[in-house]
C-alpha positions as CSV (number, residue, x, y, z in Angstrom):
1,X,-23.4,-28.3,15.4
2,X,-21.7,-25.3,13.9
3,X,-21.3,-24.9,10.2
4,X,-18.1,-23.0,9.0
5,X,-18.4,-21.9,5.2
6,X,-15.2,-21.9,3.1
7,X,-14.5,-19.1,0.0
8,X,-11.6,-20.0,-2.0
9,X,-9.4,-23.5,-0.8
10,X,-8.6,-23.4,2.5
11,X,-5.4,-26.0,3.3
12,X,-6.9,-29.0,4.6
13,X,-4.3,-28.9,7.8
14,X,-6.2,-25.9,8.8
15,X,-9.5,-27.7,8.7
16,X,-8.5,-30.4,10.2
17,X,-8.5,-28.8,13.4
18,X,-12.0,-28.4,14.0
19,X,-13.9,-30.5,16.3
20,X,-16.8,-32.8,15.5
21,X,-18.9,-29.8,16.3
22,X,-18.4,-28.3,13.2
23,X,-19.6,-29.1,9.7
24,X,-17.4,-27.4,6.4
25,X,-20.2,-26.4,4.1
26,X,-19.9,-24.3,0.7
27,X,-23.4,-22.4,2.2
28,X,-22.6,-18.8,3.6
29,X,-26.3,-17.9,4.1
30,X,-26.6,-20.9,7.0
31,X,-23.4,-20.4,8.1
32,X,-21.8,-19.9,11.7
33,X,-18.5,-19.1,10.3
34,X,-16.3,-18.1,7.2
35,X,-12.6,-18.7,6.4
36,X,-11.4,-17.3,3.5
37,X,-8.6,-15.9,1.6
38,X,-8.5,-13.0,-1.0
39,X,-12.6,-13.5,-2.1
40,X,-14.1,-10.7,-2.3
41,X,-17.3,-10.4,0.0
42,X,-17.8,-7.0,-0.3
43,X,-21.1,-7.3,-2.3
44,X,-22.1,-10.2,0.2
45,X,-25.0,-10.7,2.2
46,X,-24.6,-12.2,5.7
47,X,-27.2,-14.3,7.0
48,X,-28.0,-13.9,10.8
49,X,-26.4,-16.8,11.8
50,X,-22.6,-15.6,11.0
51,X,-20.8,-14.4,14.5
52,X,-17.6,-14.3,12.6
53,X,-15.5,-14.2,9.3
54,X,-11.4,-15.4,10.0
55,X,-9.4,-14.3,6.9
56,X,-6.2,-16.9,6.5
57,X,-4.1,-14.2,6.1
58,X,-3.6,-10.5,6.8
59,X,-4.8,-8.2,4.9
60,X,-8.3,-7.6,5.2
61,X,-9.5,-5.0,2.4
62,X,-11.6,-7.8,0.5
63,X,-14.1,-7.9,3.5
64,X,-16.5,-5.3,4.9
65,X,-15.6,-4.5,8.4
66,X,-18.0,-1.7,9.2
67,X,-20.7,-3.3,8.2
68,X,-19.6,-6.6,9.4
69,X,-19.3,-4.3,13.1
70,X,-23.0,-2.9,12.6
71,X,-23.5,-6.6,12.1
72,X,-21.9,-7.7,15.4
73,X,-19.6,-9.8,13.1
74,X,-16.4,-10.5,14.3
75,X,-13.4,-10.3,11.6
76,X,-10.3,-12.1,12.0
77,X,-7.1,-12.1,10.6
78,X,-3.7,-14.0,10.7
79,X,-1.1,-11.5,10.7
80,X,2.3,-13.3,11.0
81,X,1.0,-16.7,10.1
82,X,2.8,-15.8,5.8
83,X,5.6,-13.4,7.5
84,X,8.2,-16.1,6.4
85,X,6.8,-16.9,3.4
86,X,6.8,-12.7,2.3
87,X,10.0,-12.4,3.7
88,X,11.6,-14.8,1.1
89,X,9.6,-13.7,-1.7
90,X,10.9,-9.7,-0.8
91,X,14.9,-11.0,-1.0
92,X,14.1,-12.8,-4.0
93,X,12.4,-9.8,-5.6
94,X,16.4,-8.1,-4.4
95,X,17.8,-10.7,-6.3
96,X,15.7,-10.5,-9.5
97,X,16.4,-6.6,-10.2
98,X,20.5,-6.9,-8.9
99,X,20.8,-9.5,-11.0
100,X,18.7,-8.9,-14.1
101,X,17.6,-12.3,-13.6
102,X,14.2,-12.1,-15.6
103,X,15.9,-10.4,-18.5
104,X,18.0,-13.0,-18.8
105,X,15.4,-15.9,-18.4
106,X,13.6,-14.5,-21.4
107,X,17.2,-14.6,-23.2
108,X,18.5,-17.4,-22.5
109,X,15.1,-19.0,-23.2
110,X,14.6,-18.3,-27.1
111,X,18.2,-19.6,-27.2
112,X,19.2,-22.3,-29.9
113,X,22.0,-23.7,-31.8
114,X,25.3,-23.6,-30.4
115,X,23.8,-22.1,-27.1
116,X,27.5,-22.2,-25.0
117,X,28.8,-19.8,-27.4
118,X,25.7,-17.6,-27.4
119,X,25.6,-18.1,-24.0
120,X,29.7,-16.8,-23.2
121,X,28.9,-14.2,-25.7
122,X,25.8,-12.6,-24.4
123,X,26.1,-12.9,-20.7
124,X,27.9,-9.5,-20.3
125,X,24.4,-7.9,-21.2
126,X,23.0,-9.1,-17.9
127,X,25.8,-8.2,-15.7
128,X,24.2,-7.0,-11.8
129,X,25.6,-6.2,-9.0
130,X,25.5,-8.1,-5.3
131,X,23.3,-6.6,-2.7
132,X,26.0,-7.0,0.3
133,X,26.8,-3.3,1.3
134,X,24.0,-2.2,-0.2
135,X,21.4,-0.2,1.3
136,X,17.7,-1.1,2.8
137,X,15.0,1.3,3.4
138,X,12.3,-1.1,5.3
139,X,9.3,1.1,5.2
140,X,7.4,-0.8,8.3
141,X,8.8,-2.6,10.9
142,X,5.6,-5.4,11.6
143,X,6.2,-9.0,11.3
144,X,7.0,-8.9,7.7
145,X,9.0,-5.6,7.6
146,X,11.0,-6.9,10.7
147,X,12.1,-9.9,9.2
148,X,13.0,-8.3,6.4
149,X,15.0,-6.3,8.2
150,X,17.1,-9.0,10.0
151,X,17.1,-11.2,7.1
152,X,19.0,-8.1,5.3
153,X,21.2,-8.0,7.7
154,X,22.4,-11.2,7.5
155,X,23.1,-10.7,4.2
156,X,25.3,-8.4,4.4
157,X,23.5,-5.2,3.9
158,X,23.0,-2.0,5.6
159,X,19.3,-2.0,7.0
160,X,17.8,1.4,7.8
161,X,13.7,1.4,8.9
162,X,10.8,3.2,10.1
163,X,7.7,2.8,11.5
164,X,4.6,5.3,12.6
165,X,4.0,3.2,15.3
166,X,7.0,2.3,17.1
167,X,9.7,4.6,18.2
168,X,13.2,4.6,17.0
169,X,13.7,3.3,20.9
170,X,11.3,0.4,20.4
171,X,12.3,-0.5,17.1
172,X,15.6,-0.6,18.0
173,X,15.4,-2.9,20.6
174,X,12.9,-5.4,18.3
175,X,15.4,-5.2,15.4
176,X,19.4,-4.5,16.7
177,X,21.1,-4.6,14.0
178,X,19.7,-2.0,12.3
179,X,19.2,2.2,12.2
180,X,15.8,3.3,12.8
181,X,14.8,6.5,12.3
182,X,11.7,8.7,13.0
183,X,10.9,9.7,9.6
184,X,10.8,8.1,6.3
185,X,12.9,11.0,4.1
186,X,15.8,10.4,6.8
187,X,16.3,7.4,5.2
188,X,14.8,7.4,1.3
189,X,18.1,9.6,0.3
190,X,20.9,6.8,1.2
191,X,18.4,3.7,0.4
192,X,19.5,1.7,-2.8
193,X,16.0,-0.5,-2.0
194,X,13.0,0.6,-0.9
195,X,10.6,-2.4,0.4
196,X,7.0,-1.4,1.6
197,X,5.5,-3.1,4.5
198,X,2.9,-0.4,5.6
199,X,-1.4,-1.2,5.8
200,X,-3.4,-0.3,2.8
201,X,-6.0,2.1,4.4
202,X,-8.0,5.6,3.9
203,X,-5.0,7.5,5.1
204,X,-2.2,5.5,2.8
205,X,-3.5,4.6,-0.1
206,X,-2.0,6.6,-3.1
207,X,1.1,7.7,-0.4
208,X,3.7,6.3,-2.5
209,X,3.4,9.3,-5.1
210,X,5.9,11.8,-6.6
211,X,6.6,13.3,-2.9
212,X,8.1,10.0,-2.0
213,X,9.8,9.3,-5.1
214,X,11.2,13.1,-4.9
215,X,13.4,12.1,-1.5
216,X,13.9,8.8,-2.9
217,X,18.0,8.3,-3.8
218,X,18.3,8.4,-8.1
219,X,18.1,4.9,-9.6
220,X,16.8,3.0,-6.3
221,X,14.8,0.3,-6.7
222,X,11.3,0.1,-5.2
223,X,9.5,-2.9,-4.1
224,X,5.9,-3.6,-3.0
225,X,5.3,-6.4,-1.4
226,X,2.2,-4.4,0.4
227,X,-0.4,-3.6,-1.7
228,X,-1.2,-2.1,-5.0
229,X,-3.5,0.6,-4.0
230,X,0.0,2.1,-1.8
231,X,1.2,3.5,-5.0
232,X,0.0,6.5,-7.3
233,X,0.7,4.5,-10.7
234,X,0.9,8.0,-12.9
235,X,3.9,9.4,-10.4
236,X,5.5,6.0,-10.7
237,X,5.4,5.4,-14.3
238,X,6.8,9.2,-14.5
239,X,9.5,8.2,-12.3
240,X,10.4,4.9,-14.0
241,X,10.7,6.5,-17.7
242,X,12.6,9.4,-16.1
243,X,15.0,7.1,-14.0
244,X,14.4,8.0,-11.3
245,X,13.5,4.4,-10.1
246,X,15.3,2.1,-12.0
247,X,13.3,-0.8,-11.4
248,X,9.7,-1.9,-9.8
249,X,9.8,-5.0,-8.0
250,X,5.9,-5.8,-6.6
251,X,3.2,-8.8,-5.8
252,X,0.6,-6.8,-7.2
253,X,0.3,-5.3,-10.8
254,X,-2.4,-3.0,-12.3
255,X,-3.0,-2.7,-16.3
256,X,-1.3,0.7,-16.3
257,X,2.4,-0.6,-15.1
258,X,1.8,-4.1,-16.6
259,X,4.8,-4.6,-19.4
260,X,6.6,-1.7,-18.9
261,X,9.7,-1.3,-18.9
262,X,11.7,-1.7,-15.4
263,X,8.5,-3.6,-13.6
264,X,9.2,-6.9,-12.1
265,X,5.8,-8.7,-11.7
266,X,5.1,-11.8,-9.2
267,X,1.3,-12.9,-9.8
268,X,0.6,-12.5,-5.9
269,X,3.1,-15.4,-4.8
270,X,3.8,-13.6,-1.5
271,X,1.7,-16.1,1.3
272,X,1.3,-19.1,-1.8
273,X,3.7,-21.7,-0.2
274,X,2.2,-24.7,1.5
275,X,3.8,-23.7,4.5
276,X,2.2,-20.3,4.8
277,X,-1.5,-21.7,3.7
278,X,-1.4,-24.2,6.3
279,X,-0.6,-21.9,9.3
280,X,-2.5,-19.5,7.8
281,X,-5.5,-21.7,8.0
282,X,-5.0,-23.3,11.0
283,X,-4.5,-20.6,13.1
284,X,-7.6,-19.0,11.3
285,X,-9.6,-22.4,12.1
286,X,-8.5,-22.1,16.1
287,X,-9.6,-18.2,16.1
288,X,-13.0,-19.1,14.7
289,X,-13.5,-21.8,17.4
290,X,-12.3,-19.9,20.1
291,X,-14.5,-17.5,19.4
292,X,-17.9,-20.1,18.8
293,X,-17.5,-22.0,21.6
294,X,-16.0,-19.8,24.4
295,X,-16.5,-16.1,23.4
296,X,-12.8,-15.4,23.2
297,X,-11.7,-12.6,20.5
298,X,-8.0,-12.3,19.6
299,X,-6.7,-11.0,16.2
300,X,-9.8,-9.3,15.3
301,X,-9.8,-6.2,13.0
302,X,-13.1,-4.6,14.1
303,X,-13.5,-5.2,17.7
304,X,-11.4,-5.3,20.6
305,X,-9.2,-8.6,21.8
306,X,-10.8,-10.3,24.9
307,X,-10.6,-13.0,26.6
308,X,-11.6,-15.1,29.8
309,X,-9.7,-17.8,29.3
310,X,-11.3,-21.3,29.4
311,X,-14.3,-22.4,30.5
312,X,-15.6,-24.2,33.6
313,X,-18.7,-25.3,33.2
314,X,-20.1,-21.6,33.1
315,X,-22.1,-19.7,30.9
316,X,-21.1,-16.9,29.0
317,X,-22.6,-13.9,27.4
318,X,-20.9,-12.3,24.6
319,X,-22.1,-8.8,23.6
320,X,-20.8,-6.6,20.6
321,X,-21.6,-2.8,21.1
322,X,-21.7,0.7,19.0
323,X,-21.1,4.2,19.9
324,X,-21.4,3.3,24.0
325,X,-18.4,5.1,25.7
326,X,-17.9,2.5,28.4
327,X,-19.4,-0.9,27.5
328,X,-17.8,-2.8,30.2
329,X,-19.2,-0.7,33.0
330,X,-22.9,-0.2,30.5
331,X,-23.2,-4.1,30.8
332,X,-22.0,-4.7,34.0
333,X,-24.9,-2.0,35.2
334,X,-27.6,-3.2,32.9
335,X,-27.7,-7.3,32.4
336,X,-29.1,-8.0,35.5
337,X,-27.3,-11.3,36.2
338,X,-24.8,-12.5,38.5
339,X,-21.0,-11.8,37.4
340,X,-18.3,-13.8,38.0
341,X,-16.1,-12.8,35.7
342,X,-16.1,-9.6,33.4
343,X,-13.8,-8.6,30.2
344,X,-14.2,-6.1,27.3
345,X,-13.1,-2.9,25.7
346,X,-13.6,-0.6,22.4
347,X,-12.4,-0.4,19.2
348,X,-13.1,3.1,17.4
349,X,-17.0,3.1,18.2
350,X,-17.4,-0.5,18.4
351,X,-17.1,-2.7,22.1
352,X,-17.0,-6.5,23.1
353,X,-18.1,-7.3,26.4
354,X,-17.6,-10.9,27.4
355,X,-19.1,-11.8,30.9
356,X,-19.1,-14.7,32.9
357,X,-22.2,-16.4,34.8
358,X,-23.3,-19.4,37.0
359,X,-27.3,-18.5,36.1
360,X,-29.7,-19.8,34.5
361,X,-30.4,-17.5,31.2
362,X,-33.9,-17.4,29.7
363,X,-34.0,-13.7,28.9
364,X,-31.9,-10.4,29.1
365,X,-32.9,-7.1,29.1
366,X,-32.3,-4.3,26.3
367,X,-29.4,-2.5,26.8
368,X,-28.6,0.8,24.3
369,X,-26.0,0.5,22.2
370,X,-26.3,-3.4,22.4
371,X,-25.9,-4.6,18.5
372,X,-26.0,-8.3,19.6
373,X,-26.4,-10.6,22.4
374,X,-25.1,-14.2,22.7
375,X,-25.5,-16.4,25.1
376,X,-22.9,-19.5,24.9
377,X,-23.3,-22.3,27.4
């Protein structure tokens, strides 16, 4: 019996995909497993039980994946599972600032009276303009950016992107209908919106500064359906009292920007749709499982994707690694058991070596580099 701890509610179509093997318990110090959402377990201790933590979403900055690695704890994430659900939230964010739409909510709202004169009398004051034939800089061409992209398209607008890690080439060929180019300023100066759809990491937090607003077109609107820690929020309050962007559309809000004027503020809506939350959590639920009962790794953020497949009736060792150049060929060399089937590989200075066996296991040797050893039968 497995126990799988929960933080935060995890949609009950999720967790109805585990197996009678598996007990849901609010205990993370006895637990196999953890789903959760945006908690933050940086602070956290892990008891030595955990093999793995599946977050039912994507973004993963709440957990702590080096030390979960040292740990031999596999991280998880479900990147695509809320694409749709960001996607809609990002073209209604377009339609909120073109159309002055939350200005005029808070109007029309303290109306009283004869409200149909008000109303044919005031209206003017909220006059937009349509986004068809407007311009789209898609910062980030993953599975939100790209269906961004298309969705913009169909729309009616023109879509220009970029991405670090595709080619124009491949980006082209994912997304047709739009221009890619191979570097951001080539298309900041023609974009009327600017949606970001980049990681927050080390090497891009803070990136969205005065440099960026500098190639940006004057009076584009910028929206951040990303992360907060993306923008420098004293070079974009200077460029919102300047003009230079007219309007702040984003998911995530800190107390400087909060209230002022030109920010558009969602309280973090972008994956909260029942939709989203369910295939959030079930594909987190079938990761997690995967992972318990057959050694299988896919969508992890610390260690490498491996798989054998199903199993037959075998047993299986399953072996996280650090700082050992080729952990494959390491294991293979020093388990001392018959093979019959071998996967693994490295990610940054941490390996996963899943191997195959028909012995009997009672002990393995010590291998360096080995953080952890599982045997799974």
């Amino acid at each position: 019996m497995y126990n799988i701890a929960t933080l935060n509610k995890i949609s009950p179509v999720g967790l109805a995909h585990l197996t009678d093997l598996y007990t849901v318990t609010d205990d993370t110090s006895s637990a196999t497993g953890i789903l959760v959402r945006s908690q933050d377990m940086h602070e956290m201790e892990f008891g030595s039980s955990l093999l793995g933590i599946a977050r039912a979403g994507a973004g993963v900055n709440n957990i702590p994946l080096d030390r979960c690695a040292d740990q031999g704890i596999v991280v998880f994430n479900t990147p695509g599972a809320n694409a749709n659900a960001v996607k809609e939230l990002v073209l209604a964010g377009m339609l909120l600032a073109a159309r002055n739409i939350p200005s005029a909510l808070s109007w029309a709202a303290g109306l009283t009276g004869d409200i149909s004169k008000q109303v044919e009398k005031g209206k003017k004051q909220f006059a937009g303009t349509e986004i068809k034939g407007k311009t789209l800089a898609v910062y980030g061409l993953g599975a939100i950016g790209g269906m961004v992209a298309n969705a913009a398209c169909d729309l009616g607008m023109n879509v220009v992107g970029y991405d670090a890690f595709l080619t124009p080439k491949a980006a082209h060929a994912l997304y047709p209908c739009i221009k890619v180019v191979g570097d951001p300023k080539e298309m900041l100066a023609e974009a009327d919106y600017v949606t970001l759809h980049i990681p927050a990491n080390d090497a891009t937090k803070c990136s969205i500064n005065a440099d960026f607003f500098a190639m940006m077109k004057d009076g584009a609107v910028l929206l951040n359906y990303a992360r907060d820690k993306l923008i420098n929020d004293n070079d974009l309050e200077a460029a919102l009292e300047s003009g230079k962007i007219s309007q702040y559309v984003t998911d995530f809000i800190t107390d400087q920007l909060a209230g002022k004027k030109g920010v558009i503020f969602t309280p973090h809506l972008g994956a909260s749709t029942a939709e989203a939350e369910d295939n959030c959590a079930t594909i987190a639920v079938n990761e997690m499982m995967d992972f318990i009962e057959k050694g299988n790794v896919k969508n992890s953020v610390n260690f490498p994707a491996v798989s054998l497949g199903s199993t037959d009736g075998e047993t299986r060792i399953a072996i996280t690694t650090k700082g050992v150049d080729n952990p494959v060929d390491a294991i293979a060399k020093g388990l001392g058991v018959t093979i019959n089937a071998i996967a693994g590989g490295k990610k940054g200075d941490y390996g996963y070596v899943l191997v195959s066996t028909m012995d009997e296991i009672t002990s393995l040797p010590a291998i360096d580099g080995v953080t952890r050893c599982r045997v799974i039968k």
